[in-house]
N, C-alpha and C positions, 0 to 999 in steps of 0.2 A: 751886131751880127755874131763876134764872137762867143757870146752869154749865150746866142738861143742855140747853136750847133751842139753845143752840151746836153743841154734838155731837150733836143730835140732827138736825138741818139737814144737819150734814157727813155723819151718817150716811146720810141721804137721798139726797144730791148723791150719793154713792161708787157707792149700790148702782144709781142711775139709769144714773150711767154705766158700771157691770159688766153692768147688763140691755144696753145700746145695742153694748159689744164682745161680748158672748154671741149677740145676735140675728145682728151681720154676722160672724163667725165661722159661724155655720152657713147663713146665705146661702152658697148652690149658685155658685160662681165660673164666668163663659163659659168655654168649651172654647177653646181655639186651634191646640193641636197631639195629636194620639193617636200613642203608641209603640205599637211592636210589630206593624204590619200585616202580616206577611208575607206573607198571601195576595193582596197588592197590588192586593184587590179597595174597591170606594166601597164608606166607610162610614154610616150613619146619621147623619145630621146633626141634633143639638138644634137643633129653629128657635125663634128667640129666646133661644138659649143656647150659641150659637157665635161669633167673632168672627171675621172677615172679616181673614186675616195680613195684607194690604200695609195696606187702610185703616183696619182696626181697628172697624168698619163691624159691627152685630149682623145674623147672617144672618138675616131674616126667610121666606125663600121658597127652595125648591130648583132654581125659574125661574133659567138660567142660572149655578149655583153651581158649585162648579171643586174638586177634590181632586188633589192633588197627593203624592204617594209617591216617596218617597228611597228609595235602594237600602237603605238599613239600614231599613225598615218604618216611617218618621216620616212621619205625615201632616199637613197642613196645609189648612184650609179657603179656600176664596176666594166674595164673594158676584155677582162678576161679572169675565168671562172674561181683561177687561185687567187688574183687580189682581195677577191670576194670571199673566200676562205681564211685567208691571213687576216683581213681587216673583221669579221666577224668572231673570231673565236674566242674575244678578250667582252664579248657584250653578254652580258648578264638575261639580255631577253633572247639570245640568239635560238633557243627552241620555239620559241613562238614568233617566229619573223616569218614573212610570207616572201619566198625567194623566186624569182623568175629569172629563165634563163631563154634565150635565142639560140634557138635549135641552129644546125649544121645541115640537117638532112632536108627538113621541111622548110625551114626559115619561119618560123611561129615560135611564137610565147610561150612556155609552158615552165610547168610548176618545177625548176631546178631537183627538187629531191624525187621527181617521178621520171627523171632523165638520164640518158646511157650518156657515159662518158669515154671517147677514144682516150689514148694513152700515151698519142703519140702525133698530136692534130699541130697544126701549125695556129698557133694564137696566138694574142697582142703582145703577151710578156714572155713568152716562149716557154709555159708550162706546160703545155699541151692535153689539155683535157679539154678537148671539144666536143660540146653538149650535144645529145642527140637526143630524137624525140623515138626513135624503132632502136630496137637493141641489133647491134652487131656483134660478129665474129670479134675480140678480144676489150670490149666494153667493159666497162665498170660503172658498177652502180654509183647513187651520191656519196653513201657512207665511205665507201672503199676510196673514193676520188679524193673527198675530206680527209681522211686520216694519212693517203698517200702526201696532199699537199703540207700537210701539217709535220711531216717526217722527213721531208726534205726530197719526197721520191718522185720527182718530177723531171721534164726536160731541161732543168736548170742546173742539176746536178751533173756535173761530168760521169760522172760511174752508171747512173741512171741514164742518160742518154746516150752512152756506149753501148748497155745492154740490150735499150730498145731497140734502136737504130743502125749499131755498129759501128757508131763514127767517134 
């Protein structure tokens, strides 16, 4: 009786811990990139089950999220419009990527660089350039949005968010 409480413990511990890798083995892994898109159109986004490529960010909402398509059909998600501009501007194919964005106004798809940008929207990483499909009163176009985020001239800059905002 002594010898089997031994082994029988060890037996225990082993199979606790083959249930604990069996369960996160079949735990559903977040998405982060889909091959194969050829038709260069936005895909379905798992919410709650996608990861955000530059900050790695779980995309919760299709409110301003960003898809981004490489000529060989690799897509890549973004949960807000600058991640998508930081993480794109070091790619060599980045003029020829087919980029979609989720409007604010409409809530549809549409072609990121044919899309107004507020300057001051509430979005996931608190840049604030929320996509829009109709141009408004102090909008910005793609380019302007691009160079802005690239400049540091965003809701993440204190000086920049005093000026917009006042706060």
């Amino acid at each position: 009786m002594k010898k089997i409480m031994p082994i029988l413990g060890t037996l225990i511990f082993i199979s606790i811990v083959a249930l604990i890798f069996i369960s996160l083995a079949k735990k559903e892994q977040p998405v982060t990139i889909v091959k194969g898109n050829m038709a260069f159109k936005p895909l379905p986004i798992k919410l709650n089950a996608t990861n955000d490529t530059q900050c790695k960010m779980i995309i919760k909402s299709e409110r301003n999220a960003v898809e981004v398509i490489a000529p060989d059909g690799r897509t890549w998600f973004f949960d807000d419009t600058g991640c998508m501009v930081l993480w794109l501007k070091d790619k060599e194919w980045r003029n020829r990527a087919k980029i979609w964005v989720h409007t604010i106004d409409t809530k549809r798809w549409i072609e990121a660089k044919k899309a107004w940008y507020g300057v001051r929207d509430s979005t996931a990483m608190h840049y604030g350039f929320g996509a829009r499909e109709k141009r408004c009163r102090d909008c910005i176009d793609f380019n302007q949005m691009r160079l802005r985020m690239l400049r540091g001239e965003n809701l993440t800059n204190p000086k920049i968010r005093k000026k917009l905002l006042g706060v």
